[in-house]
One Martini backbone bead per residue (centre of mass of N, CA, C, O) as a GRO file, in nm:
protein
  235
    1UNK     BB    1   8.079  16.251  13.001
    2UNK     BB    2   7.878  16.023  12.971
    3UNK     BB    3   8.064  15.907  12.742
    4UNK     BB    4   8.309  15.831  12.922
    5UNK     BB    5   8.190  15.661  13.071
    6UNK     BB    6   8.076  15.444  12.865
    7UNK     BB    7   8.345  15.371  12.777
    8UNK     BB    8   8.486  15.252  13.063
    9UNK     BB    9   8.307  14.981  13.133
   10UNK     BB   10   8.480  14.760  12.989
   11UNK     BB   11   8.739  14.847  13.195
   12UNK     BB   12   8.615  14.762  13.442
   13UNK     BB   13   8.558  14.463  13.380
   14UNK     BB   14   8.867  14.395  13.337
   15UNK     BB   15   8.943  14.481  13.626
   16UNK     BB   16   8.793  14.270  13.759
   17UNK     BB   17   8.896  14.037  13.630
   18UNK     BB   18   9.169  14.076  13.766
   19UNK     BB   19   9.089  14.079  14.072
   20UNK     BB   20   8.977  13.805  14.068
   21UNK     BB   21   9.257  13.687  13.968
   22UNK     BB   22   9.391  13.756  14.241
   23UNK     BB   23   9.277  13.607  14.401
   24UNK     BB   24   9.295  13.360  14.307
   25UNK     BB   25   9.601  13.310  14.332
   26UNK     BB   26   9.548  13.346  14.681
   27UNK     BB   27   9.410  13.084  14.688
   28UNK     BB   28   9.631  12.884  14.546
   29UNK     BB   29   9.882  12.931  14.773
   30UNK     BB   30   9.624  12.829  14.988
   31UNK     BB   31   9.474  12.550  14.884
   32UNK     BB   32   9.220  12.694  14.773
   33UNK     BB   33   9.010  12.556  14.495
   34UNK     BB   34   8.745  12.617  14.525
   35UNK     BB   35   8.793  12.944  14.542
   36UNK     BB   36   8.934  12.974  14.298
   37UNK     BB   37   8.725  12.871  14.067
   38UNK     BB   38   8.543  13.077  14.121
   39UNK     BB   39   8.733  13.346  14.049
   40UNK     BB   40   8.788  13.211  13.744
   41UNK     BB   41   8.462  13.241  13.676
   42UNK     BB   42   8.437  13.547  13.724
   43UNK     BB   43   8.646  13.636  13.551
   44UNK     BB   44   8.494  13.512  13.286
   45UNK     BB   45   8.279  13.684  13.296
   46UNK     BB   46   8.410  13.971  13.294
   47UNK     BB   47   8.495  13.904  12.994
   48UNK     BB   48   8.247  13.834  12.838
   49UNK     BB   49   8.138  14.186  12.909
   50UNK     BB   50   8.332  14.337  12.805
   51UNK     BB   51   8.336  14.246  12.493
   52UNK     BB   52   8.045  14.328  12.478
   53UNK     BB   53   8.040  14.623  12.574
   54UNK     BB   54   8.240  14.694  12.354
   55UNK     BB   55   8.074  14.658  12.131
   56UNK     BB   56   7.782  14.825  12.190
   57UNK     BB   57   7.918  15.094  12.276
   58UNK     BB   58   8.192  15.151  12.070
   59UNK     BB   59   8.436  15.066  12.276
   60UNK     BB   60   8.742  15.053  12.132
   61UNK     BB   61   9.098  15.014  12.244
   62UNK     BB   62   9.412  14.943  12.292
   63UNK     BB   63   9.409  14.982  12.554
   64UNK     BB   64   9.159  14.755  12.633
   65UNK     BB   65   9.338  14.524  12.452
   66UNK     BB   66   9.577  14.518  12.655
   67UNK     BB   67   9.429  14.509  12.945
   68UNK     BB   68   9.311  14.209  12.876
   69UNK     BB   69   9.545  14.036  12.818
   70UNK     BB   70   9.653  14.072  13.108
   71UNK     BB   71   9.440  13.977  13.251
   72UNK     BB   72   9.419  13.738  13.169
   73UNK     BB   73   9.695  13.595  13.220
   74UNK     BB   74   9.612  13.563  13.497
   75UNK     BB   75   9.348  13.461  13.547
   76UNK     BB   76   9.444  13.294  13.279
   77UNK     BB   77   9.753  13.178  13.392
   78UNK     BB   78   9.853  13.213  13.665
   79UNK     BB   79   9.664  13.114  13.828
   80UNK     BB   80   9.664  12.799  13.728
   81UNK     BB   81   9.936  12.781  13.796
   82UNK     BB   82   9.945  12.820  14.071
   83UNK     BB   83   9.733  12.529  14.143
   84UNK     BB   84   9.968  12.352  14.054
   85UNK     BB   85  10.173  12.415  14.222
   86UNK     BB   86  10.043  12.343  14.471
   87UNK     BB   87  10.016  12.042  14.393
   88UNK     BB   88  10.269  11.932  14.361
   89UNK     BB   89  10.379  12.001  14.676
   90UNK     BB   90  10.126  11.738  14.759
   91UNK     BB   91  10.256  11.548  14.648
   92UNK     BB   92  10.355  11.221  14.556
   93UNK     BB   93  10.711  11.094  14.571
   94UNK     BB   94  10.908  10.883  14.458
   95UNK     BB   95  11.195  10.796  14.518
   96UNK     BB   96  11.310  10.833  14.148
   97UNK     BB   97  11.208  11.124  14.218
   98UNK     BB   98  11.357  11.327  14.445
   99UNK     BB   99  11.544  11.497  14.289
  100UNK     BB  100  11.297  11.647  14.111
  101UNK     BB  101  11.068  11.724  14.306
  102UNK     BB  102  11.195  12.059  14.379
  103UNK     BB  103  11.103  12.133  14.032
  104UNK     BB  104  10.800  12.052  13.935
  105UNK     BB  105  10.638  12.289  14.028
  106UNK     BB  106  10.776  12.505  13.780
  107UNK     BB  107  10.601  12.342  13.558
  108UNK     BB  108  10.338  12.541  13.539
  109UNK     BB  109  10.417  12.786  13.406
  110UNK     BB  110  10.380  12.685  13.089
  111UNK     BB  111  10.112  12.798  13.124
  112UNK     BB  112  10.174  13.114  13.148
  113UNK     BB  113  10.357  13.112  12.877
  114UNK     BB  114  10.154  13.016  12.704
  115UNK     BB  115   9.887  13.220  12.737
  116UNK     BB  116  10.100  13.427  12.615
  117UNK     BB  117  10.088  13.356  12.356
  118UNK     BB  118   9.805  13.290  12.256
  119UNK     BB  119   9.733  13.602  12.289
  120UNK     BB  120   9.964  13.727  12.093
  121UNK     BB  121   9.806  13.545  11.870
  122UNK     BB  122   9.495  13.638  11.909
  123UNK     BB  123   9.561  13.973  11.832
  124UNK     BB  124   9.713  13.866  11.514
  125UNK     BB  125   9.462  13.708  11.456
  126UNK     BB  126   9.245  13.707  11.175
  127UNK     BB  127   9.090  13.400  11.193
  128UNK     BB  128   8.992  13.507  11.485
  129UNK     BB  129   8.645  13.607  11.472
  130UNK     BB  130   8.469  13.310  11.445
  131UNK     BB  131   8.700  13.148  11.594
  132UNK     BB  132   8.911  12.916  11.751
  133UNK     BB  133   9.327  12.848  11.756
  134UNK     BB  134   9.275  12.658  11.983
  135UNK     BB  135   9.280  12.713  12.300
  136UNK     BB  136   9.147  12.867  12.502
  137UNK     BB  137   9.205  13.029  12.813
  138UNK     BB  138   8.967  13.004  12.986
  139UNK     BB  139   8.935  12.711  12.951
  140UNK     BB  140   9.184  12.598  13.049
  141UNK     BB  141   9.117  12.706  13.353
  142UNK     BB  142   8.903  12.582  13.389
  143UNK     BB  143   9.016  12.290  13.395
  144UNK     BB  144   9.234  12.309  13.625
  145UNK     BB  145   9.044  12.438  13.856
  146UNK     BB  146   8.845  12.155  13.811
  147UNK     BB  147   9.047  11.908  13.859
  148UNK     BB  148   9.152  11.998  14.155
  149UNK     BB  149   8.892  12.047  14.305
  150UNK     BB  150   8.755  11.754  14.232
  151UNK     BB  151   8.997  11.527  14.274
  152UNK     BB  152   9.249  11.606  14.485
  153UNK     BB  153   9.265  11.304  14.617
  154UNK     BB  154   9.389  11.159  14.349
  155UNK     BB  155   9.640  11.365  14.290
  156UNK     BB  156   9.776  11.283  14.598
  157UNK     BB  157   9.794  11.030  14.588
  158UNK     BB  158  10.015  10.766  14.582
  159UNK     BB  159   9.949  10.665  14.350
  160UNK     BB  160   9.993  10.914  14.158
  161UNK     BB  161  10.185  11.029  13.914
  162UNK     BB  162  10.333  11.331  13.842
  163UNK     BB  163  10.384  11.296  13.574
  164UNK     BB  164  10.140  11.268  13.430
  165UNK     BB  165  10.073  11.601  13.526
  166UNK     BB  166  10.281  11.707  13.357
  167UNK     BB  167  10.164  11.589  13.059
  168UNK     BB  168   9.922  11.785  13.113
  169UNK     BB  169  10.064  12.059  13.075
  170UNK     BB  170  10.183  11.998  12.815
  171UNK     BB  171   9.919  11.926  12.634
  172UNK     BB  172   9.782  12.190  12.715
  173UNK     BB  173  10.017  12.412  12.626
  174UNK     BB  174   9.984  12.280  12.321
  175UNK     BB  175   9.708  12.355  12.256
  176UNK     BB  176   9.687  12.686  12.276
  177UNK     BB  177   9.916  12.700  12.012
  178UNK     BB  178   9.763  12.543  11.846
  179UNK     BB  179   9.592  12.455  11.481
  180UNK     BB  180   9.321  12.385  11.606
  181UNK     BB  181   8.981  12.417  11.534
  182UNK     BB  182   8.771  12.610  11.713
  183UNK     BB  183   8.442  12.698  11.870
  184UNK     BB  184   8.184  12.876  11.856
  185UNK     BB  185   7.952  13.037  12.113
  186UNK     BB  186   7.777  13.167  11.919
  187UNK     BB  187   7.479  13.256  11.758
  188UNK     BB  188   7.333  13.322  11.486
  189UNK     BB  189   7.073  13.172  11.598
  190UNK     BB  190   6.813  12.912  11.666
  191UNK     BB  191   6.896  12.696  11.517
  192UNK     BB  192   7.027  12.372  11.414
  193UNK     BB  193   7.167  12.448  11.157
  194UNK     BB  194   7.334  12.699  11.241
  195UNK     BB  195   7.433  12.533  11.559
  196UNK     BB  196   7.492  12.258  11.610
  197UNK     BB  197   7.799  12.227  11.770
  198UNK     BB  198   7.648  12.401  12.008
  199UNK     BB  199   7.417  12.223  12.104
  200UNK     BB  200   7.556  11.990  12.138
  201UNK     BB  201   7.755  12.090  12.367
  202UNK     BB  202   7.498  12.172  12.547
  203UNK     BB  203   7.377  11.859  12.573
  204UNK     BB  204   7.672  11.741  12.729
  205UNK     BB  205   7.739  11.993  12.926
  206UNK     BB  206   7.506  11.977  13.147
  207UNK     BB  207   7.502  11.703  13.261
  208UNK     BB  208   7.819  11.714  13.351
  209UNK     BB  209   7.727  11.970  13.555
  210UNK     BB  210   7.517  11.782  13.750
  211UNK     BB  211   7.694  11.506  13.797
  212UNK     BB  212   8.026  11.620  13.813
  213UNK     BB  213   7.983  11.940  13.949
  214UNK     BB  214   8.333  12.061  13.961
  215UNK     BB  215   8.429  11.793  13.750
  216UNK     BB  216   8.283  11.935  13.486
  217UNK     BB  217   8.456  12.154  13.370
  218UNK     BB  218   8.664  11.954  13.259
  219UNK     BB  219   8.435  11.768  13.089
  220UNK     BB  220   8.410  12.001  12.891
  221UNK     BB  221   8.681  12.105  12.813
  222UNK     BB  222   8.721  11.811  12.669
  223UNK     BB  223   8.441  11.819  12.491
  224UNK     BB  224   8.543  12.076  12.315
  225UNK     BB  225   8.795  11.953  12.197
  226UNK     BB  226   8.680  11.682  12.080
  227UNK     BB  227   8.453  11.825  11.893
  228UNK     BB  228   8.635  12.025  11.728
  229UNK     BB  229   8.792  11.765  11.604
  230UNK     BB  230   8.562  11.661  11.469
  231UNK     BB  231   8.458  11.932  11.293
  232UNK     BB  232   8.694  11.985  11.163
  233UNK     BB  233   8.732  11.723  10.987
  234UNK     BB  234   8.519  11.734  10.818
  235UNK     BB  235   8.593  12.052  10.705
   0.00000   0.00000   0.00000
C-alpha cells in the first residue's frame, strides 16, 4: 500500500501542472495575463518535481510518461496558444489587413501544433536526454507568457503590426522541432569547469528578472536560445 502512494506521487504532480495549465487557459481566455503567466509558472514547478520525483522513487511508467505530455501540451501548447489569441483579438489592424483580421487569431494555435510535435519528438528522441534539440515547451510558454504580460501596452499600440507578432509565433514554433542544440540547466557538480554554460546563464538571467521583471522572463528565455547558439557552434 505504502509503495503504491510513493509511486503514484510523480503523477499526481503531472496532474497538478495540468490543473494549473488548464487555469492558466481560463486566465487567457479572460485577458488576465498576469495570472495565466503565474499558474504557467506553477505548472513548471510541478513539472520539474515529477520528472525529479521520478527519478528519486524509480516510479517511471509509460502511463506516467504519456500523462506528462499531455499534460504538458495544455500547459506549455494549449495554454501560450490562448494567451497569443486573446492578444491578436486585441490588437489594432491597419486598413490594408482588415479582411484578414478576423482569421489572424487562429494562427497562435501554431504553437499548440508545434509543441505537441515537439513533445513527441522529445518521447522518442534518444539523443535528448542529457541535453535538448530544440526550444523545450516550457521556455517557449514562458517567454510567450512573459512577453504578453510584460510589453502588453506597446502590443496592443495602434504602432505595432499584428504581422510582427504572426512572425515570432512562426519562428517560435519553427524553434520547438528545429535541430539546434539546447543545453540543459543539469549541474554535473559545482565546479565552473563542468558547468561553464549553465552559470554563465544564470550570471545573465538573474539580473535580467530582478530588473526587466515580468517581461524578465521573455529575456531569459531569448538570452537561453542566443547562449544554445553560441555554445553549440563552439562545439
Amino acid at each position: 500500500m505504502a509503495n503504491c502512494i510513493t509511486r503514484s506521487i510523480p503523477n499526481t504532480l503531472t496532474c497538478l501542472n495540468l490543473f494549473s495549465g488548464c487555469i492558466a487557459c481560463v486566465m487567457a481566455f479572460e485577458a488576465n495575463y498576469n495570472l495565466a503567466l503565474a499558474f504557467i509558472i506553477l505548472s513548471a514547478v510541478f513539472d520539474f518535481f515529477d520528472g525529479m520525483m521520478a527519478r528519486l522513487l524509480n516510479a517511471h511508467s509509460p502511463i506516467g510518461k504519456d500523462l506528462d505530455s499531455l499534460a504538458d501540451d495544455v500547459s506549455f501548447g494549449v495554454a501560450p496558444s490562448l494567451i497569443v489569441f486573446s492578444l491578436f483579438k486585441e490588437m489594432h489592424y491597419p486598413a490594408s489587413m482588415e479582411f484578414i483580421a478576423p482569421y489572424m487569431p487562429y494562427t497562435a494555435f501554431l504553437i499548440s501544433v508545434f509543441s505537441a510535435l515537439r513533445l513527441a519528438k522529445f518521447n522518442n528522441d534518444t539523443r535528448q536526454t542529457s541535453s535538448f534539440i530544440g526550444v523545450p515547451v516550457p521556455a517557449n510558454a514562458l517567454f510567450w507568457a512573459s512577453l504578453v504580460a510584460g510589453i502588453h501596452p506597446i502590443l496592443i499600440s495602434e504602432s505595432f503590426n499584428p504581422l510582427y507578432l504572426l512572425a515570432l509565433v512562426c519562428l517560435f514554433s519553427w524553434l520547438l522541432v528545429s535541430e539546434i542544440p539546447m543545453f540543459s540547466l543539469k549541474f554535473k557538480s559545482l565546479s565552473w569547469k563542468d558547468n561553464k554554460v549553465s552559470f554563465s546563464f544564470l550570471i545573465i538571467s538573474i539580473p535580467l528578472l530582478v530588473f526587466l521583471k515580468v517581461s524578465g522572463f521573455a529575456a531569459v528565455i531569448v538570452w537561453y536560445i542566443l547562449l544554445s547558439l553560441l555554445t553549440g557552434k563552439r562545439k
